[in-house]
Structure formats: structure tokens, C-alpha cells
C-alpha positions as CSV (number, residue, x, y, z in Angstrom):
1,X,39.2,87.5,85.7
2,X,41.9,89.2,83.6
3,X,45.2,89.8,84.0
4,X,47.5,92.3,82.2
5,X,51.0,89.9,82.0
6,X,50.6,86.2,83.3
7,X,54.2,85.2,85.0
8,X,54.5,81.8,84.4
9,X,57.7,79.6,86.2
10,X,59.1,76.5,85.2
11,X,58.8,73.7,87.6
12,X,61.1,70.9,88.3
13,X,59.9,68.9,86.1
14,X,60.2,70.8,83.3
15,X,63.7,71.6,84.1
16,X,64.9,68.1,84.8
17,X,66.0,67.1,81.2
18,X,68.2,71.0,81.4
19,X,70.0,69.6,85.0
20,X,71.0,66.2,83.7
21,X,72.5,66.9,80.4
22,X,73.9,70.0,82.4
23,X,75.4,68.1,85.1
24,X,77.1,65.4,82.5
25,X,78.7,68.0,81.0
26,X,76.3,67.9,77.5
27,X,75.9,71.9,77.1
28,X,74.5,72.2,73.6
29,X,71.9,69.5,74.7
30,X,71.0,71.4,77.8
31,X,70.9,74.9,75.7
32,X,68.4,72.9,72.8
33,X,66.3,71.6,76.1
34,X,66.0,75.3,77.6
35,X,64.8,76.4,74.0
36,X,62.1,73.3,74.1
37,X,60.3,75.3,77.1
38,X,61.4,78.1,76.8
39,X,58.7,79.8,74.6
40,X,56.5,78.7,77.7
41,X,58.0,80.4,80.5
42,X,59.2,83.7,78.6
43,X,59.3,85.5,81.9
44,X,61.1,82.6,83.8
45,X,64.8,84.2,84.5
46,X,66.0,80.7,85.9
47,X,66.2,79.9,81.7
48,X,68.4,82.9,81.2
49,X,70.4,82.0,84.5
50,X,70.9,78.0,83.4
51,X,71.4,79.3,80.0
52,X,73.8,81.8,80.6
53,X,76.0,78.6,83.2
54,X,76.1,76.6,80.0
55,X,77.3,79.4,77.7
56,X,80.3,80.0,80.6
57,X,81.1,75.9,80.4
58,X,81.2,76.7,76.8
59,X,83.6,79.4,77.9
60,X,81.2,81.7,74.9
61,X,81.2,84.6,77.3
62,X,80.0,87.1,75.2
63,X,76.2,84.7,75.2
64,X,76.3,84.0,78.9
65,X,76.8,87.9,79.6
66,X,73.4,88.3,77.5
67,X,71.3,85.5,79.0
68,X,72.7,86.9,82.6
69,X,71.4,90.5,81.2
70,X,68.1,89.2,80.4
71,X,67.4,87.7,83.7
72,X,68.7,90.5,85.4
73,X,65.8,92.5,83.4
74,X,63.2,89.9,85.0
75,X,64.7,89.6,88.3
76,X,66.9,93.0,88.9
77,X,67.6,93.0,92.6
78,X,68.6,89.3,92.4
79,X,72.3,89.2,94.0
80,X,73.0,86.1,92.4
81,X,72.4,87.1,89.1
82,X,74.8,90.1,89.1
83,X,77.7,87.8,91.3
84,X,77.3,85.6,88.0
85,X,77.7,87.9,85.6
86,X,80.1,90.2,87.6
87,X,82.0,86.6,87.0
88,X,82.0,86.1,83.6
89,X,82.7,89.9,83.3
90,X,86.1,88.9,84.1
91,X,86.7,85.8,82.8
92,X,86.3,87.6,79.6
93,X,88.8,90.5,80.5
94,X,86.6,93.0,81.5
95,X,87.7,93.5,84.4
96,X,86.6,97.4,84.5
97,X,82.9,96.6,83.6
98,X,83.3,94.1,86.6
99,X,83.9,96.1,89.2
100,X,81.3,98.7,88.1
101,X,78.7,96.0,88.1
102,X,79.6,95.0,91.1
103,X,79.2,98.1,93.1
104,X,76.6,98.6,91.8
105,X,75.3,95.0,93.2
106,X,76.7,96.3,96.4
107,X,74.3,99.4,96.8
108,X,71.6,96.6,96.9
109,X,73.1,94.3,98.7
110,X,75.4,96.5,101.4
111,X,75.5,93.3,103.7
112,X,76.1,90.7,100.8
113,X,80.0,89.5,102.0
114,X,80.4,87.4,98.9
115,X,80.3,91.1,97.1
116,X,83.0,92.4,99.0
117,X,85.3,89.6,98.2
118,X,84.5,89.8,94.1
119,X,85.2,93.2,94.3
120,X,88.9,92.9,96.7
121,X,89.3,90.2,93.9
122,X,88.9,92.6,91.5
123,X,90.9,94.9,93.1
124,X,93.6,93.2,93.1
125,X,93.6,92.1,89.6
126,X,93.3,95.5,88.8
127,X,97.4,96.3,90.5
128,X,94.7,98.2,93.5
129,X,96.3,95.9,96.4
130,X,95.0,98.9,98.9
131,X,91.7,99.1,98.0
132,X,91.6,94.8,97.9
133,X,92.5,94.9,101.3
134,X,89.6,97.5,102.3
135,X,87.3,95.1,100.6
136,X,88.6,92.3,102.5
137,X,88.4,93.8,106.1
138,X,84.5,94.7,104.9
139,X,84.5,91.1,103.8
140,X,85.8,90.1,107.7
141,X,83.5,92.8,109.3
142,X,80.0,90.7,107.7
143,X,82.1,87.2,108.4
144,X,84.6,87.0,110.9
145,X,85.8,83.6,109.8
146,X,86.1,84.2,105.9
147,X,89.0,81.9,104.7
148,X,88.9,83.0,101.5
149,X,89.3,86.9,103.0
150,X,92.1,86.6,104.7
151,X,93.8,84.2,102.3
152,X,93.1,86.8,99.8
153,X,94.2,90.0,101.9
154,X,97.0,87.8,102.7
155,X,97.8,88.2,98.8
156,X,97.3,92.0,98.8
157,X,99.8,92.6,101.4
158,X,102.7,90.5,100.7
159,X,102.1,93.1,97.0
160,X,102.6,95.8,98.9
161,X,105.2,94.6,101.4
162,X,103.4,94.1,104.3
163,X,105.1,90.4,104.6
164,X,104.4,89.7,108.5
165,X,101.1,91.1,108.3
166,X,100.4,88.9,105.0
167,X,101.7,85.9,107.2
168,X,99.2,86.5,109.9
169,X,96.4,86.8,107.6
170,X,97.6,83.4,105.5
171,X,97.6,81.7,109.5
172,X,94.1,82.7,110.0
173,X,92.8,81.2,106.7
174,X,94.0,78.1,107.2
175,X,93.1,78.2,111.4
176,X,90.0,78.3,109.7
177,X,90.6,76.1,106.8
178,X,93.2,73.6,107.8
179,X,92.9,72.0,103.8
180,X,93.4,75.5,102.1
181,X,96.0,75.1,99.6
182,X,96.2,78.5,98.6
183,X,97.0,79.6,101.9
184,X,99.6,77.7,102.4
185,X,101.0,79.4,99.1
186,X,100.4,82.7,100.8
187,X,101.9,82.0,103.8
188,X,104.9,80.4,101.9
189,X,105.7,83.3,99.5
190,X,105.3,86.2,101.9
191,X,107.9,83.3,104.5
192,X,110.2,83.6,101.8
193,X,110.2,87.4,101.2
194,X,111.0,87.6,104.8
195,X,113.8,84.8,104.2
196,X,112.4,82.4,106.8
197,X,112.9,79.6,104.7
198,X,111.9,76.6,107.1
199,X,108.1,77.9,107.1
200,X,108.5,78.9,103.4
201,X,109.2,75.6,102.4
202,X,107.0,73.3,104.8
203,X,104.3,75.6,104.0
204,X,104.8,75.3,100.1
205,X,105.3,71.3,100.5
206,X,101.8,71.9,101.9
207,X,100.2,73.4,99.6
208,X,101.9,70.8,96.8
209,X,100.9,68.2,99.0
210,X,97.1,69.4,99.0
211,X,97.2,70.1,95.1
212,X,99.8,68.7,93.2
213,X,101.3,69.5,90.0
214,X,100.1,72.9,90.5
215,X,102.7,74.9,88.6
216,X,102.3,78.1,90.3
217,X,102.9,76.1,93.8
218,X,106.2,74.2,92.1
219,X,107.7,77.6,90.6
220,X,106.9,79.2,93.8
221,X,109.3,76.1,95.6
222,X,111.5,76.8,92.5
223,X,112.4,80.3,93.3
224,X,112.9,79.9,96.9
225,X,115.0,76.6,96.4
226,X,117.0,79.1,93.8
227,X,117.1,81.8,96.3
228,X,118.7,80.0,99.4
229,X,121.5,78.4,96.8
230,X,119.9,74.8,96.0
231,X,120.5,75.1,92.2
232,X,120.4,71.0,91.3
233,X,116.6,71.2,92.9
234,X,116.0,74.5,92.5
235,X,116.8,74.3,88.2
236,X,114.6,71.4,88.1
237,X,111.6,72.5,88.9
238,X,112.1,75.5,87.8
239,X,110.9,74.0,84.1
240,X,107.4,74.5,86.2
241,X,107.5,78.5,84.7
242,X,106.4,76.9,81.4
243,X,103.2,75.2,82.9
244,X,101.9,79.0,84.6
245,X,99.0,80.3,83.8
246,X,100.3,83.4,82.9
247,X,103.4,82.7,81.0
248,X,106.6,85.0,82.0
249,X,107.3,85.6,77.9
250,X,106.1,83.2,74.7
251,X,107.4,79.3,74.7
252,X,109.0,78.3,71.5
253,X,106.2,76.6,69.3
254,X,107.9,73.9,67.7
255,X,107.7,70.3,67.1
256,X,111.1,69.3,67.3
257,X,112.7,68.4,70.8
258,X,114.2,70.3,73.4
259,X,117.8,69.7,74.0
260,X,119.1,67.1,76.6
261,X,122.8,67.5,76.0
262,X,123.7,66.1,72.3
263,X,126.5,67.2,71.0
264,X,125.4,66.4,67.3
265,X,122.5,68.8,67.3
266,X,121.8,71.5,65.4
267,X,120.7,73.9,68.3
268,X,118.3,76.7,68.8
269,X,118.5,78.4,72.0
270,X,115.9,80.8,72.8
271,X,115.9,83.6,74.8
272,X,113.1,84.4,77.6
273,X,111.7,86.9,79.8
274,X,113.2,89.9,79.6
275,X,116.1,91.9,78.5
276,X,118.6,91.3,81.6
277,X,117.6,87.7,81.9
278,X,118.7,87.3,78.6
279,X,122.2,88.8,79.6
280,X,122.4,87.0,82.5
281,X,121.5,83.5,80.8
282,X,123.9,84.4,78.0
283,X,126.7,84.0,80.5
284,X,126.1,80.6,79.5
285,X,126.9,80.3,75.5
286,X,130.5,79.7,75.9
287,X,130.2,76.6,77.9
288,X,127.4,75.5,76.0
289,X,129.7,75.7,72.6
290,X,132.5,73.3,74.6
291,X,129.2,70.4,74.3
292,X,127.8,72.1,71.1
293,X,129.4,73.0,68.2
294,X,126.7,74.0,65.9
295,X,124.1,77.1,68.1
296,X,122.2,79.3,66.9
297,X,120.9,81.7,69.5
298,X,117.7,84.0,69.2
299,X,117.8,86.9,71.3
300,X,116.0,90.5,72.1
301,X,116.7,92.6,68.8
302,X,118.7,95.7,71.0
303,X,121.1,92.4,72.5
304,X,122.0,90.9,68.9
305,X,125.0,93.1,68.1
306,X,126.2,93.2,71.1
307,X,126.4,89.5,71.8
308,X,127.7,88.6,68.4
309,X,130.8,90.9,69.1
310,X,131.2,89.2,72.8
311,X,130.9,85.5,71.6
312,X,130.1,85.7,67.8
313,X,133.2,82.7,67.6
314,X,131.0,80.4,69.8
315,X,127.6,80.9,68.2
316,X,125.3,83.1,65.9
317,X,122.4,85.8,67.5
318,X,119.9,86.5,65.5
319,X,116.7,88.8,66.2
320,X,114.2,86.9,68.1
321,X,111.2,89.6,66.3
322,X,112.7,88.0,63.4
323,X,112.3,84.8,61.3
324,X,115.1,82.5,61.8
325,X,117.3,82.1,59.3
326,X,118.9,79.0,60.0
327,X,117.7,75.5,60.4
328,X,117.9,73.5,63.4
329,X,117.0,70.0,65.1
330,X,116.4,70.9,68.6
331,X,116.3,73.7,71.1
332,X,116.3,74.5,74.5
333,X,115.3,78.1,75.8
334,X,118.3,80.2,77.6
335,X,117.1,79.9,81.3
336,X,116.3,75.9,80.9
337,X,120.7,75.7,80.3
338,X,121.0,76.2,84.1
339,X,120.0,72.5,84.9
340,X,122.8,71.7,82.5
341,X,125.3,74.1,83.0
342,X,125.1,75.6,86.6
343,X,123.8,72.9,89.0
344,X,126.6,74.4,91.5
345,X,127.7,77.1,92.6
346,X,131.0,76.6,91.5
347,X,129.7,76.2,88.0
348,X,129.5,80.0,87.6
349,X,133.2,80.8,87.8
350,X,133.9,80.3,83.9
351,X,131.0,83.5,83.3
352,X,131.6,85.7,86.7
353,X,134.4,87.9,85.5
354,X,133.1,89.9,82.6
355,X,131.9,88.5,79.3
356,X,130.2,91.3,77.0
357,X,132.7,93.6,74.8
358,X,131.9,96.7,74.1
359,X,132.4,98.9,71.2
360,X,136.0,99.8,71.6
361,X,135.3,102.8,69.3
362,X,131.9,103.7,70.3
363,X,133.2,103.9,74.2
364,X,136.6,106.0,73.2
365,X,134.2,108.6,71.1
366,X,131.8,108.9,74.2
367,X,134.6,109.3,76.3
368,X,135.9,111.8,74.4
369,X,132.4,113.6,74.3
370,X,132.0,113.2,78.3
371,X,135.7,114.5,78.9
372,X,134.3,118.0,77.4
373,X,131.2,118.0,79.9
374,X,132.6,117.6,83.3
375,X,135.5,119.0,85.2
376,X,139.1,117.8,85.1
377,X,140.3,114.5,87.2
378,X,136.7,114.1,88.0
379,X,135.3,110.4,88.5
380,X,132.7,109.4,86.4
381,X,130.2,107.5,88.2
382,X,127.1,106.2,86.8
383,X,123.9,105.8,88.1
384,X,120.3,104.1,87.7
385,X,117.6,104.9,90.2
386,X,114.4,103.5,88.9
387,X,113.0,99.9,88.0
388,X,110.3,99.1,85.1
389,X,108.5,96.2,86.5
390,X,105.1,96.2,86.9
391,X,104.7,94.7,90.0
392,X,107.5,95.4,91.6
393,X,109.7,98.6,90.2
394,X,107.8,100.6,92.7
395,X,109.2,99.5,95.8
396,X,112.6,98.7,93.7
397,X,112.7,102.4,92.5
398,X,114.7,105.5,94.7
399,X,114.0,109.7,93.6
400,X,116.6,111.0,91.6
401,X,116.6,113.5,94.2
402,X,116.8,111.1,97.3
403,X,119.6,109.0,95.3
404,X,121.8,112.3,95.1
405,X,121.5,113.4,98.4
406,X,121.6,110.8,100.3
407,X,124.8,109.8,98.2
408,X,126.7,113.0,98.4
409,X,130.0,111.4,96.9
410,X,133.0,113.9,96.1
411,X,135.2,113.7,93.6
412,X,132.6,112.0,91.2
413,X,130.4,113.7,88.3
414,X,127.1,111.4,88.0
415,X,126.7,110.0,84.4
416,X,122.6,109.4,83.7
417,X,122.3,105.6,82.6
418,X,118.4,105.4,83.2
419,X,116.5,104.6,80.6
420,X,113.1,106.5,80.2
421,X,112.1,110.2,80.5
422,X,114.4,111.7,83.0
423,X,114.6,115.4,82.4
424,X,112.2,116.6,85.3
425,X,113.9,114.4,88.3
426,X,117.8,115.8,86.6
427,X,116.3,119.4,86.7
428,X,115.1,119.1,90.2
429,X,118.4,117.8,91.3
430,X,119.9,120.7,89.4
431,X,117.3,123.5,90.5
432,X,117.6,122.1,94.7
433,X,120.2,121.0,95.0
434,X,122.8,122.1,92.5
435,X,123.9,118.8,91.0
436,X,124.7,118.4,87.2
437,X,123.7,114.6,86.4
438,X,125.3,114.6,83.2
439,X,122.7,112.5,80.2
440,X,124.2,111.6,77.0
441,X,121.9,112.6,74.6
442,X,123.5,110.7,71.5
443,X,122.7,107.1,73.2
444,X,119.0,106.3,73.6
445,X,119.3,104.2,77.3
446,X,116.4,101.9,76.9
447,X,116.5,100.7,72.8
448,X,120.3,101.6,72.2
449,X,121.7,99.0,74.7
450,X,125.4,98.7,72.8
451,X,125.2,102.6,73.5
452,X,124.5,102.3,77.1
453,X,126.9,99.6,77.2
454,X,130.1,101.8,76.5
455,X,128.5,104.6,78.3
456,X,128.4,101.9,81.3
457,X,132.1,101.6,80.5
458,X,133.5,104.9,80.4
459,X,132.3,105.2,83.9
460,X,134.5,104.9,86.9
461,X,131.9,102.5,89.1
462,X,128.0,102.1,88.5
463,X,125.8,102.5,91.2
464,X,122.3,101.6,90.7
465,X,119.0,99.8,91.8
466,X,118.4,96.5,90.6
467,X,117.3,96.8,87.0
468,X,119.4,96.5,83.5
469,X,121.9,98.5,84.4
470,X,123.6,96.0,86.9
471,X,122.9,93.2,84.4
472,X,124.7,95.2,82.0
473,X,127.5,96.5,84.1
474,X,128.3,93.0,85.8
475,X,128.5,91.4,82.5
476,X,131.0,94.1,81.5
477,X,132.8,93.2,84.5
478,X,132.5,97.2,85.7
479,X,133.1,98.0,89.3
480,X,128.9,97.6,90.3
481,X,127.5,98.9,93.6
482,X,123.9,97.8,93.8
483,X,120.9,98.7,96.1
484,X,118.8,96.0,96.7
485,X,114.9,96.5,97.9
486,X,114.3,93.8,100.3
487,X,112.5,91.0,99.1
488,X,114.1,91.2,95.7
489,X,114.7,89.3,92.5
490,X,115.7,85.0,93.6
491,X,118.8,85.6,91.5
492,X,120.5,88.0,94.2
493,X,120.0,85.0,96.5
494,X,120.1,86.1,100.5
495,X,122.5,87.2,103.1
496,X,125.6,87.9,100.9
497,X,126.9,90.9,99.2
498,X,128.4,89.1,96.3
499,X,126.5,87.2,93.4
500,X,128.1,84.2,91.9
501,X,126.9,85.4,88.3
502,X,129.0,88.6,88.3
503,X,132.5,89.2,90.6
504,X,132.1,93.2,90.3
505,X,129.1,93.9,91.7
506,X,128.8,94.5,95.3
507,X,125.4,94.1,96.7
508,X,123.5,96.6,99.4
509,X,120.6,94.9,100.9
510,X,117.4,96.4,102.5
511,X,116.1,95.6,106.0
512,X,112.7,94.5,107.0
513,X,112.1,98.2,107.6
514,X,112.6,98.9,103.9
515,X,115.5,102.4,104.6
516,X,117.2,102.9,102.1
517,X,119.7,105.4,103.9
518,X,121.3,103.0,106.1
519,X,122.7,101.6,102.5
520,X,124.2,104.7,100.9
521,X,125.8,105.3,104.5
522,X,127.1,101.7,103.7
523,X,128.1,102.9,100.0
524,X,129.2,106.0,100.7
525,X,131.6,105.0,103.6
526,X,133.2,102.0,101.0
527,X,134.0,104.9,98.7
528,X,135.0,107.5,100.6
């Protein structure tokens, strides 16, 4: 009897020595025992499948991708192949190849649940929090009782808004999973968004209690504690930013040891996240120099001259894409000064009223060129209508067009202090409804910020969504009417339309129902 290709498959046996150095963690050892049998069983795609689990524990990706490959040549409908390499796909950052690989899994496995969820997953990682939640609800359609699903589409709404939905969906999962940490999380942040802070909090003391030390479950408790005014627990764990996965900006890589209050030191504070939370934790220098007398403070590069010439008596900025010039004995990064410096609210009176300077001449030769440009006695009043954030600018960000209309002030020429490419929304307004939104061309908004700071000052008032601009604007101490998304930023805090970091800004808060009309009615009427 003959036989064109004999298929031969490892038993047991022969894969006992793989399994127990595999399962105590010995890798290498199980990848030299696979290569001891494997020139036996050629054909056998458990070798590849093992070998490619080792190569992931080994986290070399690139290797377990190819051993997944192989078996997937000798086994090419097996589902639990491609869910393993559709895995390590994205552990490696290819998140693209992922989802292609896994529809592709799906077109031969339409009923395969577990395939649904990898791709909402991947949805979601991709900024696709729509098509996630399609994937989920075919996740719920094959298994009605998927935890993980509704945790998951849980996720996906509270990113588009959908908080009560979110809630109900974070309910179910742990209905069905009373342990489920993650839910909890879920049900805490989209509780919070909604400003329900009782369930926020007992649901993220929950999900602590099931996994502690989590960071992204302490930040999470962080922000809300920060959010409903609870600064002396809410600064204290907020340190837990610097133990995320995904960091918010780079940690300070340094030996030497963070700052606990000496007043000998030679200190280095370092700025983090972005541009306006550097202005806003800058607030801070000045009654940091009454401890301190020797700081050094590393900022964004576009902030450096205009912090020197604010509080250049109290300390030295230098450029943070720079190398320091300077020696120093410890540090501290700008946000980690609130647990010293503004454990109350009443902390924040020394900074509310205005601390940046602008350039005296800078702002009298832009008023000057703005004087030409719109008509006599006219009001200046600048505007902002669109956030940069990735995950959230979208629901933060108003059309030009929208803005303008729904505004309809009198008296006032608009004065263009977005940063970014603006022309098509300030022709529009022009061209429909004959507006002149008046751009400074000589000032670059987003990289000239001393610019945009005296063009911020020659206005009259500043209205604007929450971006820069009102960071900017408060900080000046300019007359600041803000329109707030609902669900916003912790440092607006809830139910007030003050903010104890800046006395001139006057805060417009979104409903549940996300309109932002009812606000400029709101607006319009405090100005008229």
C-alpha cells in the first residue's frame, strides 16, 4: 500500500516534556523540546500552535505570527488558529492586519461569537465605537448572556455619549458576572459622566475592591474625587496617572527624587500633558517660589517666553524639547504640585485672578492693526469653536457656522482665535450668512501662543468651547464665556458656572440632551 503524503500527529506523550516546561514558565526549553520532535511530525500544526504560545510569552511577536501562519497552512479553517494570531496581530500594533484577518475568520466561522467580540475589540481600538457596538449586539445575538459583550459595548457608548445606555449595558455584565471588575469601571465612568456620583464611586470602590492597585481603576476614582471638589483625596491618587498603561505624556527619567516640600532643593519642575495643563499647573510657580527659592521649570517650547515674562522673578523656563541647562537635586512634575499646593479650594485664590503678561507692545501693535479692519466703537469679541482632542474634540467642537448664528451678538466684530485651518468654515459664514470673522494673519494660533495671547487681549470678552483658548484667556484674567459639552474635562468640576482656577471665566454647561442652543440663549441674554 502506498500513500502519497503520510500525516503523522504527535501524541501526548510526545508532547508532555513541551506542556511542563510550558506551564512553569521555561519557554526556550519548551521551544528546544518542540524542535526535538518536530522533524517527526512536520505536518502536525499543534507544533506551530504551542510554538507560536511560547513565542507570545516571549512577547517575540513577529515568530509567533509565523508559527501561527504555518499552522494555519496545515489546518486553514481552524477558528482557533486565526483567534490566536488575530491576537498577537494586535499585541504587536497591527491592529489593521487584525481586523482583516479577522473577518476573514468570520466568513468561516459566521456563528463563531468569540469572533465578533475580537473584532468590536478591535473596533474600538481602532476610534470605530459604532461599528464596536454592531459587533457586540452580533456578539449578544449568538450569546445572550456575554459579559464580556456588554461590558465591552458598555465601553463603546459611554465614547460616544450614550452614558445611560452604557450604564445599562455595564448592569447586565455584572447581572451576569457579579466579580467583573471591569464592569464595575464601566458602570463607574459612564455614573460619573452623568454626575451621579454615589453609583460612580461605590461602583469604582468595587471594581478596586476586586482588583487592586489597578491604576486605571484609582485614576478613574481620582478624576471623579477631583470632579465633585475632594482635592486632599482626589490629588492623592491622582499620582496613579503615572502607573497607566498608556501614559498621558513622558515621566521624567531621572534618578534623583521627586520633591516632598524642601526648601533647600535645587528644583526641576516638569511640565505634563498638554499645552493648557501646563498653563493651568503654572498657576502654581509663585507659591511654589514662597517654599523654594532655587526652580527651574521645563515647559512646552511655544509657553517658554511667555512664562518667563509672567514669573521670570520667581523661576527660570526653559524648553522642555531641549536639554536642560541647569543642574538640579530633585523634581516634581507640574500637576503632582496640587497635593502640595491646592489641597482646598481656598488654596486657589492666590492664582484665580490673572497671572500671564502679555506683550505690552505686541498687543498695542495688533490693536492697532485690528482698529483698521473693523468698524468704529465696535466690540471685539473673540472666539474658538473647535477642540483637538482625539477622543473627545468631537463632541467638544461647535460649526463656525452654528457658533455665529446661534450667537447673533450686536455690537461685536468676531476676532478668529482658532488654531488650525479655518478659512472654509470663515467663508461659509461670510458667503450665508454675511458675517466677517476677522483672522489675524500675522499670529500663527496654534505654534505662536505669545501671539494669540495679546490677540486674546485686545478682545473685549472671549467666547469659546473648552480648549486653549479659555486656558489662555482665564490666565490673562480676560472676561471668558465658555461652552461646556456635557461630560467634560474634571477640572471644570460640576454644577457651577465659576472655576476656582480662573475668576473671569463664566461657565455654560450642556444638558443630558447635549443642545447646545439653550446655552448661547444663556450667553446671548448675559450680554445683551
Amino acid at each position: 500500500m502506498t500513500s502519497d503524503k503520510i500525516f503523522l500527529l504527535a501524541t501526548e506523550d510526545h508532547l508532555a516534556p513541551v506542556y511542563e516546561f510550558y506551564f512553569n514558565g521555561k519557554y526556550r526549553e519548551a521551544l528546544s523540546a518542540l524542535d526535538s520532535i518536530a522533524h517527526n511530525f512536520p505536518n502536525d500544526p499543534i507544533l506551530f500552535i504551542v510554538g507560536g504560545d511560547c513565542y507570545v510569552s516571549l512577547m517575540q511577536y513577529d515568530l509567533a505570527i509565523s508559527c501561527y501562519e504555518e499552522a494555519l497552512k496545515l489546518s486553514p479553517q481552524n477558528i482557533k488558529i486565526y483567534s490566536k494570531k488575530i491576537e498577537v496581530l494586535g499585541l504587536c500594533g497591527k491592529i489593521e492586519e487584525s481586523l482583516e484577518l479577522c473577518c476573514e475568520a468570520i466568513k468561516i466561522a459566521p456563528d463563531n461569537s468569540d469572533l465578533y467580540l475580537f473584532q468590536g475589540n478591535i473596533f474600538q481600538e481602532l476610534g470605530h465605537p459604532d461599528d464596536a457596538i454592531e459587533s457586540y449586539n452580533k456578539v449578544l445575538e449568538l450569546k445572550p448572556n456575554s459579559a464580556d459583550a456588554y461590558c465591552n459595548k458598555a465601553n463603546s457608548l459611554e465614547n460616544i455619549g450614550k452614558f445611560s445606555e452604557a450604564i445599562i449595558c455595564a448592569k447586565k455584565a455584572i447581572q451576569i458576572k457579579p466579580d467583573f471588575s471591569l464592569a464595575f469601571f464601566n458602570l463607574g465612568i459612564s455614573a460619573m459622566q452623568l454626575r451621579l456620583f454615589d453609583l460612580s464611586i461605590e461602583s469604582l470602590n468595587k471594581a478596586i475592591e476586586l482588583q487592586p492597585n489597578l491604576a486605571k481603576y484609582e485614576h478613574a476614582k481620582a478624576t471623579l474625587l477631583l470632579l465633585f471638589g475632594d482635592f486632599k483625596n482626589g490629588w492623592s491618587l491622582y499620582e496613579s496617572r503615572w502607573k497607566l498603561d498608556k501614559l498621558f505624556s513622558p515621566k521624567l527619567e531621572t534618578n534623583l527624587p521627586v520633591w516632598v516640600g524642601d526648601k533647600n532643593s535645587k528644583l526641576l519642575v516638569w511640565g505634563e500633558q498638554g499645552v493648557g495643563d501646563q498653563i493651568m499647573y503654572s498657576a502654581l510657580i509663585p507659591d511654589l517660589s514662597e517654599i523654594c527659592s532655587d526652580i527651574s521649570v521645563q515647559v512646552d517650547p511655544r509657553l517658554v517666553s511667555l512664562l518667563n515674562r509672567s514669573m521670570g522673578e520667581k523661576c527660570t523656563f526653559y524648553s522642555d524639547n531641549k536639554p536642560l541647562p541647569v543642574k538640579y537635586d530633585q523634581h516634581i512634575s507640574m500637576g503632582s504640585l496640587c497635593k502640595h499646593l491646592r489641597a482646598d479650594e481656598k488654596n486657589f485664590e492666590s492664582s484665580r485672578y490673572g497671572f500671564l503678561k502679555d506683550d505690552k507692545t505686541l498687543t498695542a501693535d495688533i490693536k492697532k492693526d485690528l482698529s483698521a479692519l473693523v468698524p468704529k466703537n465696535s466690540k471685539l469679541c473673540g472666539i474658538s469653536w473647535r477642540s483637538g482632542n482625539l477622543k473627545f474634540g468631537k463632541r467638544k467642537t461647535i460649526k463656525l457656522k452654528n457658533f455665529i448664528n446661534s450667537l447673533a451678538l450686536k455690537g461685536y466684530t468676531f476676532v478668529n482665535l482658532q488654531y488650525g485651518n479655518t478659512k472654509d468654515e470663515i467663508k461659509e459664514v461670510k458667503d450665508e450668512l454675511n458675517i466677517h470673522v476677522v483672522s489675524y494673519d500675522k499670529v500663527d494660533n496654534f505654534n505662536n501662543l505669545d501671539g494669540l495671547t495679546s490677540l486674546i487681549q485686545c478682545c473685549d470678552i472671549v467666547i469659546s468651547v473648552d480648549n486653549i483658548t479659555c486656558q489662555l484667556a482665564g490666565a490673562l484674567g480676560k472676561e471668558t464665556h465658555m461652552l461646556l459639552a456635557y461630560g467634560s474635562n474634571w477640572m471644570w468640576m460640576v454644577e457651577r458656572s465659576d472655576s476656582p482656577w480662573y475668576d473671569s471665566i463664566k461657565i455654560y454647561r450642556q444638558g443630558a440632551d447635549n443642545d447646545w442652543l439653550s446655552l448661547f440663549k444663556k450667553l446671548k441674554h448675559n450680554l445683551d
